[in-house]
N, C-alpha and C positions, 0 to 999 in steps of 0.2 A: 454456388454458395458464395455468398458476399465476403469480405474480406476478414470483420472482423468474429463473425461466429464459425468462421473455416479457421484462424488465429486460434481461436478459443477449444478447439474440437482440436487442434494440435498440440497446445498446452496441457489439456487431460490425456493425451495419449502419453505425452512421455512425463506426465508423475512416475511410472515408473524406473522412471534411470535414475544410474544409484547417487549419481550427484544430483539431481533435483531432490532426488527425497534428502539427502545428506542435509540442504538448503534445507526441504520444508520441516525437516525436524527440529533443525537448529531454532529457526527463526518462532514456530511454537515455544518451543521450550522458553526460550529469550522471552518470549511476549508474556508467557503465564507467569514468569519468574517477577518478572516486570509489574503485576499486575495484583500480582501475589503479596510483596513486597509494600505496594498501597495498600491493597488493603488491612495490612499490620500496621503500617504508619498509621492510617486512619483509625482503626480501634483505638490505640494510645492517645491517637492527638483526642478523640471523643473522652475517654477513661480519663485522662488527664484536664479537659474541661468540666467534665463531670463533678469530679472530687473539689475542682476551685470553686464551683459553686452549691457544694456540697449534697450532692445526685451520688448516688453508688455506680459503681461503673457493670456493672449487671447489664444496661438499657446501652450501656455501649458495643455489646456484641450484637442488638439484636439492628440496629443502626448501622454498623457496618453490612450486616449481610443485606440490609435493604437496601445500601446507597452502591453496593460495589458498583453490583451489576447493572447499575445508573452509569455508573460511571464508567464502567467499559462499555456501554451501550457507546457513550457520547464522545469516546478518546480511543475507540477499538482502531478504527481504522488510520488515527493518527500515531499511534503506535507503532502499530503493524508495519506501517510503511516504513517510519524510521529504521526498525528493525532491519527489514528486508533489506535497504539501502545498504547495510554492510556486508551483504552477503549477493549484492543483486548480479554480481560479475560472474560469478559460478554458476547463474542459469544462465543467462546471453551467452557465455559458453558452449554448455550443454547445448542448447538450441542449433549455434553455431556449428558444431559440431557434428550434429547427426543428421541436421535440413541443408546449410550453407557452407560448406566446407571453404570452397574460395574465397569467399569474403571471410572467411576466420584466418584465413596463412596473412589477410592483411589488416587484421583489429591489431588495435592499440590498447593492451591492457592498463587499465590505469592503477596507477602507484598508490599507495595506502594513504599518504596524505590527502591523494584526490580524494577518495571515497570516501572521510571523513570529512571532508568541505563539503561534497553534494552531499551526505546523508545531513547534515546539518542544516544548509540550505533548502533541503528536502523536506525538513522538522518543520521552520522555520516558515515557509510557506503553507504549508497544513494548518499551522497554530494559528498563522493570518486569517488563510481563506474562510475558516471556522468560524472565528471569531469577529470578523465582516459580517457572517450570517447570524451570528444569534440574535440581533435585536431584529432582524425582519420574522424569524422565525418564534421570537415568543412573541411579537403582534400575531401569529399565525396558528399560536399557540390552541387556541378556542375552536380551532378545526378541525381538529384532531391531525388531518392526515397532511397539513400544512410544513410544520416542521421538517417532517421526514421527504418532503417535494425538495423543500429549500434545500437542506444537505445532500440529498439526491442530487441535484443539480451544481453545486457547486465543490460537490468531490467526484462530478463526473470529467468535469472540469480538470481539476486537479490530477486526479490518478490518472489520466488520460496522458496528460503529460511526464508524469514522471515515470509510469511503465515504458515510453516512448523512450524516453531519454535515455534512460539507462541500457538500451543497445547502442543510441546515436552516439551516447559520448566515446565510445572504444572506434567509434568508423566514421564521425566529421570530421573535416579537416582544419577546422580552424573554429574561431568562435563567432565567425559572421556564415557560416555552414547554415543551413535552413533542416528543421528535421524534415523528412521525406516524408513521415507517414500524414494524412492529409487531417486537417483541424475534424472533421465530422468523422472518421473512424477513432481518432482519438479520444472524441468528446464519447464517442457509442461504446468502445472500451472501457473506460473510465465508467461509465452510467451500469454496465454489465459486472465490473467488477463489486462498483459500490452498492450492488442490490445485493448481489451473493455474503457482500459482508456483514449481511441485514440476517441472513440463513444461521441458527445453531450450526455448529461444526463443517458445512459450507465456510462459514468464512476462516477459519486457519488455513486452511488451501487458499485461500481467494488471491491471495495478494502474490503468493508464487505465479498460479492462472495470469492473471495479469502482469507479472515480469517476463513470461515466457511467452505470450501472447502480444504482447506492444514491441518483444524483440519480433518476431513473426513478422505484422507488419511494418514494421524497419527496414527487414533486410530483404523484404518481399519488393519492397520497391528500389533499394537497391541493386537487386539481383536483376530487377527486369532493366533499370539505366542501362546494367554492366550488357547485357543482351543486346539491347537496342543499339549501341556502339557499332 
């Protein structure tokens, strides 16, 4: 079995330990809260444009229930990630913990202020990568299945790397450190999670899968360096 659907067949086995579920409860709850949240703000801001140009705000509830779910269609996975990002250190843990035990006595936990720069930068880079792609994708729009290639490919891209990252930052040793796991498992990662995030209720799980799956092949080739020595 290749590296990254043996990663992925790892990450479904240990959903149930009680710190990944701890993780995947959190980071749902967060996300719906999140989401939930918009779409209140959005009924008002509609009920309150409503009323300025004198519309009854009736046609504002049925508006919001038709744009949410637009809207989490198009911001689910850029969400999600930021979420996960404050919470991503407790599964590379986990992981560490039950597969790599040696290379955990030597990770580097990182400090709260870090994890609040990478989840930022983590944001920060999704709202880019996205927003790069929507003018190829509404030329692409008349295709139907154009759009959804585009972001297919360029959050296979993305989650690729930041599933990665979020083991590599606790075990590089410096910031000229190379991540180990290789650009085409990364990109097949990334491409595997961002489909699942495409699945009803597949994707609340998706993005733990891919934290605990990108720590996989991290330490996977880690562990073979520390061997090969």
């Amino acid at each position: 079995m290749s590296a990254v659907p043996a990663a992925i067949v790892k990450a479904f086995g240990q959903l149930g330990d009680r710190a990944v579920m701890a993780v995947l409860l959190k980071s749902v709850i967060v996300t719906l809260v999140l989401f939930a949240g918009l779409g209140v703000g959005l009924y008002y801001a509609l009920a309150e444009a409503g009323q300025r140009v004198g519309i009854g705000d009736g046609w504002a509830g049925l508006a919001t229930v038709l744009l949410v779910p637009i809207v989490m269609w198009l911001l689910f996975r850029i969400v999600a990630l930021a979420v996960l990002q404050f919470f991503a250190d407790a599964i590379v843990v986990a992981v560490e913990a039950r597969h790599y035990p040696a290379l955990a006595q030597r990770a580097r936990p990182l400090p709260f202020a870090r994890e609040i720069s990478v989840a930022t930068k983590g944001l920060l880079r999704a709202l880019g990568y996205n927003l790069l792609a929507l003018p190829l994708a509404a030329v692409l729009v008349f295709t139907a299945i154009g759009p959804a290639v585009v972001f297919l490919a360029v959050n296979a891209v993305l989650l690729g790397r930041e599933f990665t990252d979020m083991a590599w930052l606790r075990h590089g040793q410096g910031a000229g450190d190379v991540n180990p796991a290789p650009r085409s498992e990364r990109v097949l990662l990334g491409a595997a999670v961002a489909g699942m995030m495409l699945v009803p209720f597949l994707n609340l799980i998706a993005p733990v899968i891919g934290a605990a799956a990108g720590t996989h092949l991290v330490l996977r080739r880690l562990e073979a360096a520390e061997t090969a020595r």
